[in-house]
C-alpha positions as CSV (number, residue, x, y, z in Angstrom):
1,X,-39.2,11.9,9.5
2,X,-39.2,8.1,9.0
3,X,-36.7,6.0,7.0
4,X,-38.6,6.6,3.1
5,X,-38.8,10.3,3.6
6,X,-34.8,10.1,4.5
7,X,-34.0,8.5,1.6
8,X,-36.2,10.1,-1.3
9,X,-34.2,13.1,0.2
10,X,-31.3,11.8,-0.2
11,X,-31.7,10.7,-3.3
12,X,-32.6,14.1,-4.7
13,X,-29.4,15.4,-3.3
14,X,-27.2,12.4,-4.9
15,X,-29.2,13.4,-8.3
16,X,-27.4,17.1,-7.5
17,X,-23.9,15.7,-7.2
18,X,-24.5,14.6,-10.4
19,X,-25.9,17.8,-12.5
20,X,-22.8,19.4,-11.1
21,X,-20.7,16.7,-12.6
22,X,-22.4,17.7,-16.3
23,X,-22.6,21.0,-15.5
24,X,-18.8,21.6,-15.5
25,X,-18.1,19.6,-18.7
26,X,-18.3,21.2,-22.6
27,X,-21.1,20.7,-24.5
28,X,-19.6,18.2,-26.5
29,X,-18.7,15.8,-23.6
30,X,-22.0,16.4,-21.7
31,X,-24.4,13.6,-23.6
32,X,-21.1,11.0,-23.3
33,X,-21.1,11.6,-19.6
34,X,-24.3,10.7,-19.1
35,X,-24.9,7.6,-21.1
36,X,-21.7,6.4,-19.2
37,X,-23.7,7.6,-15.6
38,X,-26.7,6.0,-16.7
39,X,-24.4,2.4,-17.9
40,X,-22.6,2.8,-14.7
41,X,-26.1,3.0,-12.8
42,X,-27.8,0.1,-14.7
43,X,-24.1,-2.3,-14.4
44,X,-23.8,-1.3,-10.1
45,X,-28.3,-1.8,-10.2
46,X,-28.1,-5.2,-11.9
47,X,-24.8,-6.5,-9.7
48,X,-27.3,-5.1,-7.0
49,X,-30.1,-8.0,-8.3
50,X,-27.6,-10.9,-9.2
51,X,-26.3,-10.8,-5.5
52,X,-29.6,-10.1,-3.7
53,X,-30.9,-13.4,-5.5
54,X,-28.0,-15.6,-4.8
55,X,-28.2,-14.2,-1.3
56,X,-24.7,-13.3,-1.2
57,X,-23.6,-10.3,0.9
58,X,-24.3,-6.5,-0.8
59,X,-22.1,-4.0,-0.5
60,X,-24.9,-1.2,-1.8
61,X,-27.8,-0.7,0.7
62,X,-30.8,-3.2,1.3
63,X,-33.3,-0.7,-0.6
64,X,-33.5,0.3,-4.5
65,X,-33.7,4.1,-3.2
66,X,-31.0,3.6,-1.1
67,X,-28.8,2.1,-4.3
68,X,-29.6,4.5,-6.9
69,X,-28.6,7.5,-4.5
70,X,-25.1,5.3,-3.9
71,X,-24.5,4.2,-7.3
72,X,-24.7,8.6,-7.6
73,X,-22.4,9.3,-5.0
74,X,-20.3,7.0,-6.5
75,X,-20.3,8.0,-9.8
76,X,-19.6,11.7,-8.6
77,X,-16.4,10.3,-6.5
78,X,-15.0,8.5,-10.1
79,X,-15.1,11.6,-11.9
80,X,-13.3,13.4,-9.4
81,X,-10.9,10.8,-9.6
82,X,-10.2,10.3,-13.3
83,X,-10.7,14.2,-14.3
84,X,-7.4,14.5,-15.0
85,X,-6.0,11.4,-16.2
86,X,-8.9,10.7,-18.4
87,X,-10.3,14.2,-19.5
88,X,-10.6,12.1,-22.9
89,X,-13.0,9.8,-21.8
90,X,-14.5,8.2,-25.1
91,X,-12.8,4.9,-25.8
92,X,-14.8,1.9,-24.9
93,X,-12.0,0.3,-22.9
94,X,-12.0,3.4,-21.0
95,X,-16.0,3.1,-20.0
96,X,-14.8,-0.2,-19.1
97,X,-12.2,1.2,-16.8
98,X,-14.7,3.9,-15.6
99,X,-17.2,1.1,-14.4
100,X,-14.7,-0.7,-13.1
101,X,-13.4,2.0,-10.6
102,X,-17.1,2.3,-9.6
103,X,-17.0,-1.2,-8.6
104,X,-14.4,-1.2,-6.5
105,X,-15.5,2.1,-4.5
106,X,-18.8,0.7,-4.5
107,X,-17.0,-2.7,-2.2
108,X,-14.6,-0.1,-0.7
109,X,-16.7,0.4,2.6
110,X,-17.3,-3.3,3.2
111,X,-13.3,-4.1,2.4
112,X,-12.6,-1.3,4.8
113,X,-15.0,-2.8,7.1
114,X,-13.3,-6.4,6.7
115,X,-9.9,-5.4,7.3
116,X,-10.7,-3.3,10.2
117,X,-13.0,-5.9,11.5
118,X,-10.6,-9.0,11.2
119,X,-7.9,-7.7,12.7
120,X,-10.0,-5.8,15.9
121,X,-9.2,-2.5,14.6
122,X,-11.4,0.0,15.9
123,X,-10.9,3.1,13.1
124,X,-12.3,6.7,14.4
125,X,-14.8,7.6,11.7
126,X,-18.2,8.9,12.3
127,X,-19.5,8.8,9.6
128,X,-18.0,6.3,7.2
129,X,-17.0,8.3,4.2
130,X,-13.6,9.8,4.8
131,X,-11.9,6.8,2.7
132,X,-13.7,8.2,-0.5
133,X,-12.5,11.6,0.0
134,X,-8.6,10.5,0.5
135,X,-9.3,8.5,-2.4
136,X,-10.0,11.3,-5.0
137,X,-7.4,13.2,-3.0
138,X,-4.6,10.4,-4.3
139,X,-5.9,10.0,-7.7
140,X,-5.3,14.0,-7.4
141,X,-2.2,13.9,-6.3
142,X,-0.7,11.4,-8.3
143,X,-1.6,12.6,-11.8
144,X,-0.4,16.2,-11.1
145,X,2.8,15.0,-9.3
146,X,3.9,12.4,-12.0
147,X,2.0,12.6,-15.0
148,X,1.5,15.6,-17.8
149,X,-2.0,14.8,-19.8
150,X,-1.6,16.4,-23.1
151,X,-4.7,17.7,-24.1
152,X,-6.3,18.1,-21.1
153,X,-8.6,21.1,-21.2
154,X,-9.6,22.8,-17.8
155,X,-13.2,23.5,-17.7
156,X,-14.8,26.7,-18.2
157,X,-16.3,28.1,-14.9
158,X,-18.5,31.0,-14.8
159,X,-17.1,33.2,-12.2
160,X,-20.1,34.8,-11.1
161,X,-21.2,31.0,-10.8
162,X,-21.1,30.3,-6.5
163,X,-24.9,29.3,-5.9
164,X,-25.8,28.6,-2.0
165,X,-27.4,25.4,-2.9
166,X,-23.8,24.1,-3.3
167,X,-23.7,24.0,0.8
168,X,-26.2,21.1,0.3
169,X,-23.6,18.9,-1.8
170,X,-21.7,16.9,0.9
171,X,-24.9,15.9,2.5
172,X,-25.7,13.1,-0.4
173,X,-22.4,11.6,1.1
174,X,-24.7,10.8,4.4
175,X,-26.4,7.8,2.4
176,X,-23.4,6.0,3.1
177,X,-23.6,6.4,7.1
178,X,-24.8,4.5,9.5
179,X,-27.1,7.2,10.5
180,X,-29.7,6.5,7.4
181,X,-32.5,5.0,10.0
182,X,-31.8,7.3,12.4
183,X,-33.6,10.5,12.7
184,X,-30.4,12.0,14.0
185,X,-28.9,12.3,10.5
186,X,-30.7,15.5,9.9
187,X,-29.3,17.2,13.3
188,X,-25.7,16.6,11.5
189,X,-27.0,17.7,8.1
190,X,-27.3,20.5,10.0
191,X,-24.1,20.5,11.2
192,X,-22.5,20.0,8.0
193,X,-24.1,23.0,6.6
194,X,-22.6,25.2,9.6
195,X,-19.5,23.7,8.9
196,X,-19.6,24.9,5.2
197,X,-20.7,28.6,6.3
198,X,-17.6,28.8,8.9
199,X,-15.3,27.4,6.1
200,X,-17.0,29.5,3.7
201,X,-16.1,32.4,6.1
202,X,-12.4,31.5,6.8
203,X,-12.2,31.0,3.2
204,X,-13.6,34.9,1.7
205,X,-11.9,36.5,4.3
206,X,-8.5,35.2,3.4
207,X,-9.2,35.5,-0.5
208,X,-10.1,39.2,0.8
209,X,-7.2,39.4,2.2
210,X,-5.1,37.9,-0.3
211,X,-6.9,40.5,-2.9
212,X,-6.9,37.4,-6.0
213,X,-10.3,36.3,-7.2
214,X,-11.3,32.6,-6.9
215,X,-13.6,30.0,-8.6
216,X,-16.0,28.6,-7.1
217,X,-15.3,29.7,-3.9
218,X,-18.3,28.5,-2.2
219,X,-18.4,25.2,-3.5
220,X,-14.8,24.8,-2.4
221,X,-14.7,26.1,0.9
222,X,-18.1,24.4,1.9
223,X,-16.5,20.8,0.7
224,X,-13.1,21.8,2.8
225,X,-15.4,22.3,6.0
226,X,-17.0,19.4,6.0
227,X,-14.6,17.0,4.8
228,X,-12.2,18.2,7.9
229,X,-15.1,17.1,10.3
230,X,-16.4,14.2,8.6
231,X,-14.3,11.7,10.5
232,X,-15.8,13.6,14.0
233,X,-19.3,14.6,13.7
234,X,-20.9,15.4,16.3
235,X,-18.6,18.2,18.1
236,X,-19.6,21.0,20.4
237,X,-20.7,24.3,17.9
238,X,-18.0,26.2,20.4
239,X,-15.6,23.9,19.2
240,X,-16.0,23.9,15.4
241,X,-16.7,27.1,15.0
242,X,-13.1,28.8,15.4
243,X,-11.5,25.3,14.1
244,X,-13.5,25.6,10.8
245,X,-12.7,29.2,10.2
246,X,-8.7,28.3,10.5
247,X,-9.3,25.1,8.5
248,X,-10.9,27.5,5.1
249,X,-8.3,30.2,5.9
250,X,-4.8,27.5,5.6
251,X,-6.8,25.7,2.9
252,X,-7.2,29.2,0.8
253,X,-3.6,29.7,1.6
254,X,-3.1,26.2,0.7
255,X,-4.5,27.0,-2.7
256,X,-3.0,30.0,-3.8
257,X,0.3,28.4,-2.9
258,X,0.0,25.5,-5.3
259,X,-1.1,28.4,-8.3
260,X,2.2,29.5,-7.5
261,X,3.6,26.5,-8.2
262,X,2.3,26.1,-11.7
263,X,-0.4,23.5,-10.9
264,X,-3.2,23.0,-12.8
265,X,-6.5,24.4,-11.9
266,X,-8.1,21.2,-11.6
267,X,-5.6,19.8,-9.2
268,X,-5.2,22.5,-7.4
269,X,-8.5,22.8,-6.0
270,X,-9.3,18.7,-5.9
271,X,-6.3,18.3,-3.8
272,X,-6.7,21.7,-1.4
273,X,-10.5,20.6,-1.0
274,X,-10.3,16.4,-0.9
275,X,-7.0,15.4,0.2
276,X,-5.7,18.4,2.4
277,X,-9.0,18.0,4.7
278,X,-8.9,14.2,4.4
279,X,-5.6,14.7,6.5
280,X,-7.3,16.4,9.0
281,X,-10.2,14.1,9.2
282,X,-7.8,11.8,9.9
283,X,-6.3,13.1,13.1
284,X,-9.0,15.6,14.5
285,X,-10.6,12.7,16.4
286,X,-7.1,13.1,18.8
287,X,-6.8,17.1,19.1
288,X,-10.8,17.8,19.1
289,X,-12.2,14.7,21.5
290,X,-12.6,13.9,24.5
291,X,-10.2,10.6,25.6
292,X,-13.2,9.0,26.8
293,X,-14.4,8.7,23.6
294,X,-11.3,7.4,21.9
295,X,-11.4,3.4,21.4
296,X,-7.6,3.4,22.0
297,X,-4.8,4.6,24.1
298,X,-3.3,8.0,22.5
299,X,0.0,6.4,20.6
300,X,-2.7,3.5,19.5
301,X,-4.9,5.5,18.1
302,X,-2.6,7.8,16.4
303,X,-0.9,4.6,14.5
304,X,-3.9,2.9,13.8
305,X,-5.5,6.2,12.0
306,X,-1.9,6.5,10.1
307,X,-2.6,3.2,9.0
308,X,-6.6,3.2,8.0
309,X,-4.8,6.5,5.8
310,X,-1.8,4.9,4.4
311,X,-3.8,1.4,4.0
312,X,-6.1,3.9,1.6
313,X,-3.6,6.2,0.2
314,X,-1.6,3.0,-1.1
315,X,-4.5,1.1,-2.5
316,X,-6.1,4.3,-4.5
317,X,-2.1,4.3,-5.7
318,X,-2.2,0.8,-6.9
319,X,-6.0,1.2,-9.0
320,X,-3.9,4.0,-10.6
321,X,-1.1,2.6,-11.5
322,X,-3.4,0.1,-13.1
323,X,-5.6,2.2,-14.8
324,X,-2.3,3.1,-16.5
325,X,-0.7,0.2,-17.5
326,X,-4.7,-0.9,-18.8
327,X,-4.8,2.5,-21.1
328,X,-4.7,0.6,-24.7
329,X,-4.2,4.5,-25.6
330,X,-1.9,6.1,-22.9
331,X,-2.6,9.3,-23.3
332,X,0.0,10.3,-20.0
333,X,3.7,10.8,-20.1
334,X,6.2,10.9,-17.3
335,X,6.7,14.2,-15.9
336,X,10.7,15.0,-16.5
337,X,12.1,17.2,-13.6
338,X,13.4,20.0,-15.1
C-alpha cells in the first residue's frame, strides 16, 4: 500500500472521529458544532498555505490529505478538552477560543519536538501522540476538580449504542506518527485493534463482575487499550495480551470508583480513558522493554519521562487557566469544599 492509499485511509477514519463528536451532541448544538469544525478546518488549512508560501517551517504535514485528516484529529482532541468547561459553546469569543486551542495543539508536536530536541532529550514515545492524550486528560481533570459548570447537560447516550467500528477510532491518531510512509503503520493498526479487544475484554469481565451497566463500554475500553500502549508500540502479543486485560479491568474499577465519588459522567470516563492510560504510557516503556532499547540509563529515563509528563500536564494547566480568565462570560465557579 503506497503513501496516497495510507492517507485517503486515514483520512476517512479522521472524518469518523468527527461524526462521533456530532453524534453525541443534542440536536440543537449539532449544526453549531459543525460550522465551528468546518471554520476551525478552513483557519488551521489557510495557516497551512500562508506558511507553505513564505517557506516557513509547518507544523501540519507536507500534503493537503495529510492536513485535513490532522486539522480532524485535532478538532476531535479540542472537544474532548473543552466538553466540560464550555458545554455552552455559542459566543463568538468562545469560537475564538475554540480555534485558538486548535492552534496551539496543532504546534504542540513541533514544540515538543524543540524542547526535547534542544536540550538532547531523548523522550520514549513510539508513536508521537501520547501528549494529546495527557492533554484532554488535564483539561479533564481540572474542570471536575475545581470548577462546577452550571448548566452543563451530560449527553444522552443510547445504551444499546457500542458499535465494533468504534475499535477503528484511535487509529486516525496514526496520521500524526512517523510511520505515515512506512508500510509498517498498518502492522500496528493491527496491533491497536488487539489492544482494544484485550481491553475490551478486561473491561466486560469486570463490569460483569461488578453487576452495574456501563455506556459505551466498547468505545471506552478500546481507547484505554490503546492509549496505555501508545507510548510502546511494537511489543511482543505474549506481552500485551495479559497487560492489556489488567489495564481495562483497574481502569473499570477505576471508573466505578469515581461514580462513587459523585463525579460527573463526562469526567468520569474522559479521565479513566485519557488521562489514567496517559500515565501508563508514560512509564510502560521501563516495566515492558527491553534495556537495550531504552535511550537512557534506568533513573534517567524514569526522570526524563516524569518530565516530558509534568512539562505537558503544566502547560495544558496554564491554556486553562487562560481560557478562564479570557471567558468575557464565565460561566464556571470555584468549587467550595464542603
Amino acid at each position: 500500500m503506497n503513501f496516497s492509499e495510507t492517507e485517503f485511509i486515514l483520512f476517512l477514519l479522521s472524518l469518523f472521529l468527527v461524526h462521533r463528536v456530532i453524534s453525541l451532541l443534542p440536536d440543537n448544538r449539532k449544526n453549531f458544532f459543525v460550522f465551528v469544525w468546518m471554520t476551525q478546518t478552513v483557519f488551521l488549512f489557510s495557516l497551512f498555505e500562508v506558511l507553505r508560501f513564505f517557506q516557513i517551517p509547518i507544523p501540519l504535514a507536507n500534503t493537503y490529505l495529510s492536513v485535513l485528516s490532522q486539522t480532524n484529529v485535532i478538532f476531535f482532541v479540542t472537544y474532548i478538552s473543552l466538553e466540560k468547561i464550555s458545554s455552552n459553546l455559542t459566543a463568538r469569543p468562545n469560537i475564538f477560543l475554540f480555534l485558538c486551542l486548535g492552534l496551539v495543539l496543532s504546534y504542540f508536536p513541533n514544540i515538543i519536538g524543540m524542547l526535547t530536541n534542544s536540550f538532547g532529550i531523548q523522550v520514549f514515545d513510539k508513536t508521537g501522540i501520547t501528549h494529546f492524550f495527557i492533554f484532554m486528560g488535564t483539561f479533564t481533570w481540572l474542570s471536575q476538580m475545581f470548577f462546577i459548570v452550571p448548566g452543563f447537560s451530560e449527553p444522552e447516550v443510547d445504551p444499546r449504542e457500542n458499535s465494533p467500528l468504534y475499535f477503528l477510532l484511535p487509529i486516525s491518531f496514526l496520521i500524526f506518527s512517523p510511520w505515515t510512509e512506512d508500510p509498517k503503520i498498518w502492522s500496528y493498526s493491527a496491533q491497536f485493534l488487539l489492544i482494544g479487544f484485550f481491553s475490551f475484554l478486561g473491561f466486560k469481565s469486570t463490569s460483569y463482575f461488578l453487576k452495574v451497566p456501563v455506556e459505551r463500554e466498547i468505545e471506552k475500553s478500546v481507547w484505554v487499550g490503546v492509549v496505555s500502549f501508545a507510548s510502546c508500540a511494537g511489543l511482543s502479543f505474549f506481552l500485551y495480551a495479559p497487560v492489556t486485560i489488567l489495564v481495562g479491568v483497574f481502569a473499570r474499577l477505576m471508573e466505578h470508583l469515581l461514580s462513587k465519588h459523585e463525579w460527573s459522567k463526562t469526567s468520569t470516563m474522559n479521565f479513566c480513558i485519557y488521562f489514567f492510560p496517559s500515565v501508563l504510557a508514560t512509564y510502560f516503556p521501563l516495566l515492558l522493554l527491553p534495556r537495550i532499547e531504552w535511550p537512557h540509563a534506568p533513573y534517567v529515563l524514569l526522570g526524563v519521562q516524569t518530565l516530558y509528563f509534568l512539562t505537558i500536564h503544566l502547560t495544558a494547566a496554564f491554556i486553562f487557566g487562560l481560557f478562564l480568565l479570557g471567558n468575557p462570560k464565565p460561566k464556571a465557579e470555584f468549587a467550595k469544599k464542603q
